[in-house]
C-alpha positions as CSV (number, residue, x, y, z in Angstrom):
1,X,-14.8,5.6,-6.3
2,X,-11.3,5.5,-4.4
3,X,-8.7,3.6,-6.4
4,X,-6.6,1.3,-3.7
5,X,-3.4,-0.5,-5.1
6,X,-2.0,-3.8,-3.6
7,X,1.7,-4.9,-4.1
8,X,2.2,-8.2,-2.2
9,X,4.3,-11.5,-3.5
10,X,1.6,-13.3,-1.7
11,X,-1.4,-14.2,-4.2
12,X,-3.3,-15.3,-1.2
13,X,-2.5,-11.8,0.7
14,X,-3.9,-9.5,-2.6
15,X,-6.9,-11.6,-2.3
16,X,-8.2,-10.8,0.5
17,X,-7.2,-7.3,1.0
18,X,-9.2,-6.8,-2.6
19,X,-12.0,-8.7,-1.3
20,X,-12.1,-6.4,2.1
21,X,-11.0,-3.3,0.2
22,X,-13.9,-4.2,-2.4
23,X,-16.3,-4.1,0.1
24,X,-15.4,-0.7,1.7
25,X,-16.2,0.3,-1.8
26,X,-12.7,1.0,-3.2
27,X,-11.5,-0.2,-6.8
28,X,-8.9,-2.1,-6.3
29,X,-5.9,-2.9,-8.4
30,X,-2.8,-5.4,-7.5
31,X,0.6,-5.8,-8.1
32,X,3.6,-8.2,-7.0
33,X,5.8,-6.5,-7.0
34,X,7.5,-2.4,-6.3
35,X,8.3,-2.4,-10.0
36,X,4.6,-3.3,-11.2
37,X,3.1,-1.0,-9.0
38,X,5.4,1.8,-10.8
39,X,4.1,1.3,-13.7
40,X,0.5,0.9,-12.7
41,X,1.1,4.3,-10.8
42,X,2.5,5.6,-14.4
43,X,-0.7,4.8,-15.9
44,X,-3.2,5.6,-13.4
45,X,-2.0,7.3,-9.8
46,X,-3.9,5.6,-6.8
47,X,-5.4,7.2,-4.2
48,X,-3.9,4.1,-1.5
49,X,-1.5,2.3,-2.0
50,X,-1.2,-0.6,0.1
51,X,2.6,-1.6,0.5
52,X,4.4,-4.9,1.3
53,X,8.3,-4.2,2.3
54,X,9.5,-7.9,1.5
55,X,8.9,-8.3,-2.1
56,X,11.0,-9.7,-5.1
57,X,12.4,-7.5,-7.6
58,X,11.5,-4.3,-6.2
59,X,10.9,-4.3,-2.6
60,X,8.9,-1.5,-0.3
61,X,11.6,0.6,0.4
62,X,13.0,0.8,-2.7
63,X,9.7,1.9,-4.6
64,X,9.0,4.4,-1.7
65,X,12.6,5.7,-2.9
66,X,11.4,5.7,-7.1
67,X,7.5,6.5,-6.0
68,X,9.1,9.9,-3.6
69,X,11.6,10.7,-6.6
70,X,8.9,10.2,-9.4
71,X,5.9,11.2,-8.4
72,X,6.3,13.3,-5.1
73,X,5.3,12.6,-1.6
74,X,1.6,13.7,-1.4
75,X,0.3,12.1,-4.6
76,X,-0.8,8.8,-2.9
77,X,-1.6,7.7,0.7
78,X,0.9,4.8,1.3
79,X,0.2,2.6,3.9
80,X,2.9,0.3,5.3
81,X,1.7,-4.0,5.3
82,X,4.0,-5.4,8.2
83,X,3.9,-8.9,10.0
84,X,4.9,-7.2,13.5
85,X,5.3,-4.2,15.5
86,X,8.6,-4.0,15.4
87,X,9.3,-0.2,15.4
88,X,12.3,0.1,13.7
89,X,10.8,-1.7,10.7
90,X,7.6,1.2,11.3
91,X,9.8,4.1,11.7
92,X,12.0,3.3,8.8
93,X,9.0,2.7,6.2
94,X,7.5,5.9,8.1
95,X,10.9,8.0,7.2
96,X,10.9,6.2,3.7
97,X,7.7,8.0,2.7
98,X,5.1,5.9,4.1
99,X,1.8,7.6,5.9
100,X,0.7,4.7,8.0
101,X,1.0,0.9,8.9
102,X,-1.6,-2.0,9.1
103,X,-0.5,-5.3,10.6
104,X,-1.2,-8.5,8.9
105,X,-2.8,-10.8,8.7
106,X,-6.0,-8.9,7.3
107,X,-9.4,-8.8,8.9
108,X,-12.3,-6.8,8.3
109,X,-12.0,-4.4,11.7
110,X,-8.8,-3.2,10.6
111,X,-9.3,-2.7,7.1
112,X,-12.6,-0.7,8.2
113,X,-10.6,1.5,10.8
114,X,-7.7,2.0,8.4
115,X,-9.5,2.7,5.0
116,X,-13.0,3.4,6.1
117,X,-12.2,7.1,6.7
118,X,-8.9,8.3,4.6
119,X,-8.6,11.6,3.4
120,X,-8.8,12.9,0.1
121,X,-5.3,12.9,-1.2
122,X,-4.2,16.9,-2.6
């Protein structure tokens, strides 16, 4: 079973991408922040990771910058949780070491079309 880690501030928002994530068959982890996601990744490397940019403490681009430093850029697929398409926000979470982006909010087309068929990570 795929291991998928959430880091969102919003309680409500790593609900219910563990719910739809959950029913694609990943195990699911959360975090709220970039910092608790580090360590989680410390203790056991996801396969997905399932990133918020606008977070206290440690926010997405700053634990792409730790993540890329620590661990390398292949060890997890990171996928990029925005509000809009604004592509300036994309391409810099994209150059940050990001692999993709999903919009919010969540449904369960998206989710399916966006985690239903990732690739093994190397």
């Amino acid at each position: 079973m795929k291991l998928c880690l959430v880091v969102d501030d919003s309680q409500v928002v790593r609900k219910v991408a563990k719910c739809l994530l959950n029913n694609l068959g990943y195990d699911v982890r959360v975090a709220e922040n970039g910092q608790e996601a580090l360590e989680i990744c410390q203790n056991k490397m996801p396969d997905i990771i399932l990133l918020d940019w606008h977070m206290p403490i440690m926010d997405g681009h700053e634990f792409l910058a730790l993540f890329g430093r620590t661990f390398g850029s292949s060890q997890a697929h990171i996928v990029y949780a925005t509000t809009d398409l604004d592509p300036t926000d994309i391409s810099k979470a994209i150059s940050a070491g990001a692999n993709d982006y999903i919009l919010k909010p969540y449904d369960e087309a998206s989710f399916d079309a966006k985690f239903g068929q990732l690739p093994a990570v190397a």
